[in-house]
N, C-alpha and C positions, 0 to 999 in steps of 0.2 A: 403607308402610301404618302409621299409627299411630305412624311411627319407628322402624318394624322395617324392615330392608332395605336395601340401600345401590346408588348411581348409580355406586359404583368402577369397575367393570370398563366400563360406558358410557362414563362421561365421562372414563376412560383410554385408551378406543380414539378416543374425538375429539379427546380433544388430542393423542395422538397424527397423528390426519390429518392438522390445523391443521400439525401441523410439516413433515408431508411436501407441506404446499401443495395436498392433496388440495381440491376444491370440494364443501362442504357445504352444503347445504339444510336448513331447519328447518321442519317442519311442524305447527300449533299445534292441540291440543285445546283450547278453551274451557272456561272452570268455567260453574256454573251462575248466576253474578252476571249472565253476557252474557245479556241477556234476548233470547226466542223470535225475538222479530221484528226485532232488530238484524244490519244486513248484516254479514257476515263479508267480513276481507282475501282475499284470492286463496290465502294457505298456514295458512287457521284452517276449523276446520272442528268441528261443535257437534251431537251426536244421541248416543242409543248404538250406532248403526252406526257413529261417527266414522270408527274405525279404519280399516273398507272401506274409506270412501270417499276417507281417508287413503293408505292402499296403492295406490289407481287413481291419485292423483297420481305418486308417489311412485315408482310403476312408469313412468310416462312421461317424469317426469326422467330417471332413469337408464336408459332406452333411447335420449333424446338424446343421451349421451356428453356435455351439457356441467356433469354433478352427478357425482361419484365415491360419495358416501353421502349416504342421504337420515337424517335422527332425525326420528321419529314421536313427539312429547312432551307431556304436560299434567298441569296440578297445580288441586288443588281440595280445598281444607282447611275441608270441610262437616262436620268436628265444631267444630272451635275460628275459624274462619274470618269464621264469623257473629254479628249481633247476635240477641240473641233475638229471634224471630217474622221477622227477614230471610228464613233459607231457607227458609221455610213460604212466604213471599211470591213469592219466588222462580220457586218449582215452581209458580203459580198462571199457567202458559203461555198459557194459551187467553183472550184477551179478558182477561186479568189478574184471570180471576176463578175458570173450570173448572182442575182438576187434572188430572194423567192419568188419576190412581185414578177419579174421575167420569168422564172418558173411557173407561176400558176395562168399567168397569160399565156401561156403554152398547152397549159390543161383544159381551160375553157374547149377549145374548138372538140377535145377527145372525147369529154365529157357531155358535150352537145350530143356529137354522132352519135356516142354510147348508148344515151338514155332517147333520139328521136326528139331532142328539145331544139326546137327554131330560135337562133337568135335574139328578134324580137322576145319572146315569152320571156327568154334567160335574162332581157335588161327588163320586164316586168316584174320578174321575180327579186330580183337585185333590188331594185327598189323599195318595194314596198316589204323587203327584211331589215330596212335600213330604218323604215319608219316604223315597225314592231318594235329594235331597238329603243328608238328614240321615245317610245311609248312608254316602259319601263324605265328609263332613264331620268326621263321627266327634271331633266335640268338644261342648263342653256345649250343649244347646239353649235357646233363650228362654221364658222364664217364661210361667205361665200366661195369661196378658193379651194377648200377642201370638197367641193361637190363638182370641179372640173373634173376632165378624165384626166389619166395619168396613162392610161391604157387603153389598147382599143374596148378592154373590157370594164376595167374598174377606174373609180374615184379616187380621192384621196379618202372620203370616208366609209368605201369598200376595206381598207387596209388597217391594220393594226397601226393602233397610237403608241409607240414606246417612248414618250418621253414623259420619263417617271423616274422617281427615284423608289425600291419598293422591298419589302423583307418583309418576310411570311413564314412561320412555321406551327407544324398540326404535330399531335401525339397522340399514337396508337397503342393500345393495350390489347390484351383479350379479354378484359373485363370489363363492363359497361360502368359508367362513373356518372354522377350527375353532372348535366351540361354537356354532355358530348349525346353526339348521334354514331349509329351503327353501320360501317360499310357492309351492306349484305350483297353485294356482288360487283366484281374487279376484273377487268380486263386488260391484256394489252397484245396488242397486236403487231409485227414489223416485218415487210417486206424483206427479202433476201437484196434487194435492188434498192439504191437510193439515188438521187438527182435524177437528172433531164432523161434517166434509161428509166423510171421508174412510170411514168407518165400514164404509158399505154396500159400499165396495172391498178394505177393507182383508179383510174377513170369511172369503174364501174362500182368501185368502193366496196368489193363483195369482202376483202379485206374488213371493213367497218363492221358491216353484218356480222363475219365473225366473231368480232369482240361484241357485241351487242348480246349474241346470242348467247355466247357464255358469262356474261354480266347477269342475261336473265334469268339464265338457269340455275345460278348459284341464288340469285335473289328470291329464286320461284315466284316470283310475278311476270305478268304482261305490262311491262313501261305502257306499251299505248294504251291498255286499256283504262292503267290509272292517272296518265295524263289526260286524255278525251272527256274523263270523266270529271275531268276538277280535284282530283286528289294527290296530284304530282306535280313539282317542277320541273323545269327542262332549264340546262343551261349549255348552249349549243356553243361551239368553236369556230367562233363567225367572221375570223380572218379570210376574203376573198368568198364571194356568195357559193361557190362552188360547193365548199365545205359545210355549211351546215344543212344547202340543199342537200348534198349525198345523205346529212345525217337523218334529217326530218324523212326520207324517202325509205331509207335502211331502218328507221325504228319502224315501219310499217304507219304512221303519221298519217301517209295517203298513199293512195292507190297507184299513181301515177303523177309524175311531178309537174304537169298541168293545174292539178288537183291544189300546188300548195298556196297561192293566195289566198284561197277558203278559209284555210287553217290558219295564217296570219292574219286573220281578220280579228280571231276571236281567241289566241292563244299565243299566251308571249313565250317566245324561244330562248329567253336569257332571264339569267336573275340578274346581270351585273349591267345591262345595256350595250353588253358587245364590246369588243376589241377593240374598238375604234373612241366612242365616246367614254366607256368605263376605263378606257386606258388596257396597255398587255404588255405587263412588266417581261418579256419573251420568254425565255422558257420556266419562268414560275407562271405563268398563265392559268394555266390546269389546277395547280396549288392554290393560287385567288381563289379558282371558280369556285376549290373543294369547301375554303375557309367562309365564303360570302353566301353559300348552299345553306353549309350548315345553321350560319346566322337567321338564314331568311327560316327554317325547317323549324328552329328551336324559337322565333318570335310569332308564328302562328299555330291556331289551329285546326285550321282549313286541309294543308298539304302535310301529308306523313312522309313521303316517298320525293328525292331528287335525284335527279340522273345528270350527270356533267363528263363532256366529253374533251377531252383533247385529241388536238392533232399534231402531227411534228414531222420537220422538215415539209417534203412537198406532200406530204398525205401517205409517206407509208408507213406512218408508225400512226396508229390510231387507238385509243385509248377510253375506256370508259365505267364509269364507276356510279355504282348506286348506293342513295343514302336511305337509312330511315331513322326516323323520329322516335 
């Protein structure tokens, strides 16, 4: 990230397999230069659920027996990477003109009526997800400017920070190794519908639930009961407060999303500090959360169990993946 961090221990366990003739696979995250609507090869894959939907391949190699490891990798150098005004053009997904930010300002009002939340509540809850954030993050915040609205609903620090330069890659086996932790349940989920027709589905996130629900059933645990409990991380997909409201709401967190201040009180939503101050390399985002989960799982011994979600484009690809220790 930025030149901090290094692929050693990665790319010494793969050259090492190469020696031992092991068969590896490589599975490709996209930057944001591959635009929205361009086909992807068969092992590229492009959202911020990437990762999901990365691991559902990647689990199916290596139950055929004919991959011994799969790498899960993508690189995207959105600080220094671009000409000026490229990755402004970029991010213009929709018809090569909407953003997401005008996408999900769109969503707000659906998602209000949806769930019976009053706008006031919805900029209370906005808020004080931003200072759970900030809680975990525990480093300098951004300058006054980024706390204007940009939107009749969001800040500048409602939104993902993509200016980063950033490369990231995980390796899966079916064998447990020292130093790695265990994906015990994967989901991914994608609307038949995408852009601005997506909206009035995307709203209720029953979508989300479904991938939650078969994350937990492959994992045979209750997420909430062993996050409540103190025995679990959560790292929630906290691009535009909409989204990780739906998530905290759909993992059953709380009863009713009135309810979620309570929970932000005394439970942090993110290992990384959120999309905004932890930075969200764009569609390796999901891939971060996998790689920064794992790190936090294997330097304690407090939390056995992490759960990280992605989301991609405006919410219909939803993604979510449990780890344990």
């Amino acid at each position: 990230m930025d030149g901090v961090g290094s692929h050693a221990t990665t790319d010494r366990l793969i050259k090492k397999a190469r020696e031992k003739n092991l068969k590896i696979e490589t599975l490709t995250i996209v930057n944001l230069a591959r635009r929205w609507e361009d086909k992807l090869a068969k092992n590229e894959f492009k959202s911020g659920a990437s990762a999901m939907a990365a691991i559902e391949k990647a689990r199916k190699l290596l139950a055929s027996k004919k991959v011994d490891l799969v790498v899960i990798r993508g690189e995207d150098l959105l600080r220094t990477g671009y000409a000026p005004g490229e990755r402004e053009k970029f991010m213009k997904l929709y018809d090569h003109e909407h953003t997401p930010l005008e996408g999900y300002n769109e969503l707000v009002p659906l998602f209000l009526q949806k769930h019976k939340l009053s706008e006031e509540k919805f900029f209370e809850i906005r808020d004080l997800l931003f200072q759970n954030y900030a809680r975990t993050w525990k480093k300098k915040l951004p300058d006054e400017r980024w706390f204007r609205p940009l939107t009749k609903y969001f800040r500048g620090v409602d939104c993902a920070n993509p200016n980063i330069d950033y490369s990231g890659q995980i390796i899966l086996s079916s064998k447990k190794t020292p130093g790695s932790v265990e994906i015990i349940g994967n989901a991914f989920v994608k609307l038949s519908v995408d852009g601005y027709e997506s909206l009035p589905k995307i709203a209720p996130y029953l979508h989300l639930k479904r991938a939650i629900t078969k994350a937990e059933t492959e994992a045979k645990i209750s997420f909430k009961k062993k996050f409540l409990t103190g025995s679990a991380l959560l790292d929630a997909y906290t691009c535009y407060p909409v989204v990780p409201m739906g998530l905290i709401y759909r993992l059953g967190l709380v009863k009713k999303m009135e309810d979620i201040p309570a929970l932000l009180e005394d439970h942090a939503v993110t290992v990384t500090g959120g999309l905004n101050l932890g930075k969200a390399p764009w569609n390796l985002t999901s891939l971060n959360a996998l790689i920064v989960m794992r790190e936090k799982l294997l330097a304690s011994k407090k939390f056995h169990y992490g759960l990280v979600h992605g989301n991609g484009s405006l919410g219909n690809q939803q993604g979510i993946t449990i780890l344990r220790r």
